[in-house]
ZAMARGU-4260 file (C-alpha; in steps of 0.2 Angstrom, whole numbers, plus 5000, padded with zeros to 4 digits):
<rodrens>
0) 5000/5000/5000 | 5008/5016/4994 | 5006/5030/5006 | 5008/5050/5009 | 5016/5061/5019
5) 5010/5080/5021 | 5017/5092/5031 | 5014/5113/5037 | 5031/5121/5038 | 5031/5132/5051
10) 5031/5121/5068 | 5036/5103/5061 | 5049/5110/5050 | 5056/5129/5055 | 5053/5139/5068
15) 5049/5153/5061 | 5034/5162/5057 | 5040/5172/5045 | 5025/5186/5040 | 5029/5190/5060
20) 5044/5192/5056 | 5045/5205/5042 | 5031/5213/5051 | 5040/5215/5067 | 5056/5221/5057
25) 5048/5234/5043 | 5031/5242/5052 | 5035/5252/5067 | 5028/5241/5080 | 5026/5228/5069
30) 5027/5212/5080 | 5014/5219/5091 | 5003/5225/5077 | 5003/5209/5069 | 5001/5199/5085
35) 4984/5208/5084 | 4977/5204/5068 | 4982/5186/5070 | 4970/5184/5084 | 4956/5194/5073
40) 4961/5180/5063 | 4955/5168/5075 | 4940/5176/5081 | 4935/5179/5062 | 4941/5158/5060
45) 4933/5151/5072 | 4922/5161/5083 | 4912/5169/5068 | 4916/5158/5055 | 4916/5172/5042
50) 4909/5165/5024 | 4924/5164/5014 | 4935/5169/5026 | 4949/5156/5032 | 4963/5153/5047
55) 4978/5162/5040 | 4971/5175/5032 | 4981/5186/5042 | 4995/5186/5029 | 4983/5195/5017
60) 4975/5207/5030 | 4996/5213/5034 | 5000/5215/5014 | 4994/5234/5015 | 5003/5240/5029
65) 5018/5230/5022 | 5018/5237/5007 | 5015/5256/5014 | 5032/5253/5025 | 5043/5248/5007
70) 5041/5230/5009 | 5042/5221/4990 | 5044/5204/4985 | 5065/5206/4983 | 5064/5212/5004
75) 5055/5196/5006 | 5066/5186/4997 | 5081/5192/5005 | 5077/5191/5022 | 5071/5176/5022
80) 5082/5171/5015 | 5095/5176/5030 | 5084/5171/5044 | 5077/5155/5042 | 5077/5143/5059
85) 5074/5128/5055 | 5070/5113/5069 | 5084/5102/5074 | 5083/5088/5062 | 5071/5093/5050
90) 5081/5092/5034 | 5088/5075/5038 | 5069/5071/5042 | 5061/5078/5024 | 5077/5068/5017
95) 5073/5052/5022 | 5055/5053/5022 | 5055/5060/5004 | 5065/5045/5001 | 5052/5032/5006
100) 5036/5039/5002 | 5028/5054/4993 | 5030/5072/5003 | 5021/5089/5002 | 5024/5104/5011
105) 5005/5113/5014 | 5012/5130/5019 | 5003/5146/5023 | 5017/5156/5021 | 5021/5166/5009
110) 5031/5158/4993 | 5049/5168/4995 | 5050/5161/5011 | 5046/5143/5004 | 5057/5145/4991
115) 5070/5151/5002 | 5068/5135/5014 | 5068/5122/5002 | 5084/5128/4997 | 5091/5127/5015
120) 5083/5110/5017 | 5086/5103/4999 | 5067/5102/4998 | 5060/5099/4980 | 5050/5117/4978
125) 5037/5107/4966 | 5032/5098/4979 | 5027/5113/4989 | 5007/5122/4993 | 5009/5141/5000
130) 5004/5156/4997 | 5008/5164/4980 | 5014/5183/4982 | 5014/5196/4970 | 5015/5211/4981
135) 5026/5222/4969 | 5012/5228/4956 | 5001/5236/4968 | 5003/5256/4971 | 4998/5267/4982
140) 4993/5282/4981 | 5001/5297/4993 | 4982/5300/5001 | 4980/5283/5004 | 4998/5277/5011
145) 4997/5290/5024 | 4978/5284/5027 | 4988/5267/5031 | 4998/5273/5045 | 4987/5281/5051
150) 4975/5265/5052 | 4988/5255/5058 | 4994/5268/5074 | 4976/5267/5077 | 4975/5248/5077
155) 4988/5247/5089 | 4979/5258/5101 | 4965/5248/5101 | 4959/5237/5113 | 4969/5219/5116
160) 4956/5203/5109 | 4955/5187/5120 | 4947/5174/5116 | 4941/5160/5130 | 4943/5143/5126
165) 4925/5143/5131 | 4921/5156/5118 | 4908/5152/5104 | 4901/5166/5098 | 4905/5184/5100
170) 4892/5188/5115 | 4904/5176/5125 | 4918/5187/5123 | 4923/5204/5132 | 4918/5221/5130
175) 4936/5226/5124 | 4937/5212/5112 | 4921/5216/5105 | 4926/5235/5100 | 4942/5229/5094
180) 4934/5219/5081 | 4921/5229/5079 | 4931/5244/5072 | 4943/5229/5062 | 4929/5224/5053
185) 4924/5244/5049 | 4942/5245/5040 | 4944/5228/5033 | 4928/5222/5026 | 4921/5243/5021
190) 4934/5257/5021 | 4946/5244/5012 | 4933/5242/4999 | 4934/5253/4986 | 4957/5256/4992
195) 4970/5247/4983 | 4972/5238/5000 | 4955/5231/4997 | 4962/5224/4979 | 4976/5218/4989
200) 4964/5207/5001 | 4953/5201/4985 | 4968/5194/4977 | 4979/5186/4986 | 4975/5168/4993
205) 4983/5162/5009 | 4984/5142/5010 | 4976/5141/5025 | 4960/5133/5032 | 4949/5126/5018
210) 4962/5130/5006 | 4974/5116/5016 | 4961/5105/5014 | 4963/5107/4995 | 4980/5106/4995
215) 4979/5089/5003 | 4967/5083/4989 | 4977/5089/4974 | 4992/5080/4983 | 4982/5064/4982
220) 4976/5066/4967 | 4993/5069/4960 | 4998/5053/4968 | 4984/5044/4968 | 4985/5039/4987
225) 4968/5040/4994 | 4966/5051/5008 | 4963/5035/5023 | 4983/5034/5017 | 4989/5050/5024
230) 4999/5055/5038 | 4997/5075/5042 | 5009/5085/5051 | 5002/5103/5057 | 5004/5114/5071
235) 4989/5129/5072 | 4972/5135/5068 | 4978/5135/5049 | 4979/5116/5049 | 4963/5113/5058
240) 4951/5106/5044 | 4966/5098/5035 | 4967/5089/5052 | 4950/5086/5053 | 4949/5081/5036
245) 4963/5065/5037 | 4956/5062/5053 | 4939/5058/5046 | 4947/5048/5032 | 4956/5035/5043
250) 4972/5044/5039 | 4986/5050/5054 | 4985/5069/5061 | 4996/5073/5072 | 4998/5089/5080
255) 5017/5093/5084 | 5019/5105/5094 | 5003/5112/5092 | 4993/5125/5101 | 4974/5121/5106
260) 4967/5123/5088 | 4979/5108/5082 | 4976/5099/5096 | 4956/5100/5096 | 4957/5093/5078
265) 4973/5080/5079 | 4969/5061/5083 | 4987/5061/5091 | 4999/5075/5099 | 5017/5073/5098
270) 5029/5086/5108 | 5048/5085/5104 | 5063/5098/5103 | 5068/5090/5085 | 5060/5088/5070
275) 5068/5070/5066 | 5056/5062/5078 | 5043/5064/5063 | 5054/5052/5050 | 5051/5038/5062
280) 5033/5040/5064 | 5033/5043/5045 | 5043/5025/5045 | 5029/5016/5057 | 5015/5022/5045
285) 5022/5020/5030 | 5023/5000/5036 | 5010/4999/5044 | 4996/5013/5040 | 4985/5024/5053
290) 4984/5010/5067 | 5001/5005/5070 | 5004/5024/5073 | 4990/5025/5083 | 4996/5009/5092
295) 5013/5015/5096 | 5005/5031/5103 | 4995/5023/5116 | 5010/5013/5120 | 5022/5026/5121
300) 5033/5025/5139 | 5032/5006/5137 | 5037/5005/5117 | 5048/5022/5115 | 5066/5016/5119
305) 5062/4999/5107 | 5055/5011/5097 | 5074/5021/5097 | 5084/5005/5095 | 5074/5001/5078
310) 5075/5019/5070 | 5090/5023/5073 | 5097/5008/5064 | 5093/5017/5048 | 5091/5036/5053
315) 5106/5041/5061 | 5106/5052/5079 | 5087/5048/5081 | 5081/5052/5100 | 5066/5049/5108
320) 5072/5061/5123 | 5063/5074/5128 | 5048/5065/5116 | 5028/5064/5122 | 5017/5055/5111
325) 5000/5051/5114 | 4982/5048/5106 | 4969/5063/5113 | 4953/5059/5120 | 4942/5068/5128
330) 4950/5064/5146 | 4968/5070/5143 | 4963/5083/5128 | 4963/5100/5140 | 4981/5093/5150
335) 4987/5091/5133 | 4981/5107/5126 | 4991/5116/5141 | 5008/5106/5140 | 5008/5104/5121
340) 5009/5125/5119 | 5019/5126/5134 | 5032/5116/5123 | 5028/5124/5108 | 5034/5142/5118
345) 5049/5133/5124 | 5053/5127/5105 | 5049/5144/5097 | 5049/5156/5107 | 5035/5167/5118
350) 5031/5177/5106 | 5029/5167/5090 | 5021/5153/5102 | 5005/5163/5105 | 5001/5165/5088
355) 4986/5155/5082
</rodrens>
């Protein structure tokens, strides 16, 4: 039986989030100012669950203000380029996975920092879903560039959102969240409208939510590997319905490192410092499909250092230390949910760790 191996990138492969991280370099304020959107984001993703509108949509909301603070697509390329982390082992992982079964890297990011990483990782780039960019042939006007700023120095004033995990609809949250999005909504979905930054949100397409969920289908149908044969790596609210979606199939998803979205969605959780981990899960169900993963999971302090001794024959320097692994139910869900993003923090810092 031939089977598949898809992956996000940022979290199972590099630490990075990379649209944070221009943002935080070229907008004044810029990692606080993005940190904000990206949880409009989630309120818009999953608390209203906007028609057409999708986890990861942040990277198309931020295109204005970067373009207003002189970012292009060369900035992009070069930076990234010059700043990509990846986690420990992730190359030699994508290596030897790509080796023994078909892999595609379902990315929301945006594609100079794909392309920038597949070269670090000696990645195929054909192989690769993200978020094409072609920030360069929009222009803005004088009027409305300093309309920008001034949006986005207001933005940062307003209120801080929060979101409860108990949170389902917009009457459960606070009053500050509520103005907050409130006057986001204003901007984004009316002023924008008749801007060149409303062109800017009409065009570009972040691989995110339903569109990972596509992603995943055209790399089965590129493969012809049906989806019950898929193992799915993700770590955020972008991977959620890809998540649900090989979950429901019979296939493997497992949320590495992930924060409550990936774990609410996942059938299993992993946590580990290095990426390498994944090539050996990757191994078990590319012998042995969904259940001997599953198995191993259930099994883990009693199996892992077997586990170790078998991999490591043919993957050189794999470690289960420091390794959780475990199937989520609905007993340990919330005790996962809280160590799985403490560990993520740890891995990739505080502030990139609270992103959704």
């Amino acid at each position: 039986m031939k089977r598949l191996f898809d992956t996000d990138c940022e979290g199972p492969i590099s630490k990075n989030d990379n649209a944070y991280e221009i943002s935080q370099n070229y907008i004044p304020d810029g990692g606080k100012f993005f940190a904000k959107l990206s949880k409009y984001d989630d309120l818009l993703a999953d608390i209203d669950k906007k028609p057409k509108y999708k986890a990861g949509d942040t990277l198309r909301l931020i295109l204005p203000f970067l373009k207003v603070y002189g970012v292009t697509e060369q900035i992009i390329q070069e930076y990234s380029a010059k700043n990509i982390i990846i986690v420990p082992g992730a190359d030699v992982a994508l290596k030897y996975i790509n080796a023994i079964m078909p892999v595609f890297i379902i990315s929301t990011s945006y594609r100079p920092y794909i392309n920038s990483l597949c070269k670090v990782v000696g990645f195929p780039v054909e192989n690769t879903f993200c978020t094409e960019l072609s920030l360069d042939k929009y222009e803005l006007r004088k009027p409305e560039a300093k309309y920008l700023k001034e949006l986005q120095y207001e933005i940062l004033k307003l209120p801080e959102i929060s979101i409860p995990a108990s949170a389902h609809t917009r009457s459960d949250l606070d009053d500050g969240t509520i103005k907050c999005a409130e006057r986001l909504d204003q901007i984004f979905w009316h002023e924008f409208s008749d801007m060149v930054a409303g062109k800017m949100l009409d065009e570009v397409n972040p691989i995110g939510g339903f569109e990972k969920v596509n992603a995943i289908n055209k790399s089965c149908e590129i493969t012809g590997i049906p989806l019950s044969e898929v193992m799915y790596a993700g770590d955020s609210i972008t991977d959620a319905e890809a998540m649900k979606l090989v979950r429901e199939a019979g296939g493997a998803a497992v949320s590495f490192n992930g924060n409550r979205y990936a774990i609410q969605s996942a059938d299993i959780a992993c946590m580990s410092p290095n990426a390498l981990i994944l090539a050996g899960f990757a191994s078990l169900f590319n012998e042995g499909g969904t259940q001997a993963v599953r198995e191993l999971a259930s099994e883990w302090e009693q199996r892992k250092d077997e586990f170790e001794r078998n991999i490591s024959q043919t993957i050189s320097g794999f470690s289960v230390k420091d390794v959780t692994f475990s199937i989520i139910d609905d007993l340990n869900i919330n005790e996962l949910i809280s160590n799985s993003e403490d560990f993520r923090r740890m891995v990739r810092g505080e502030n990139i760790g609270h992103l959704g």
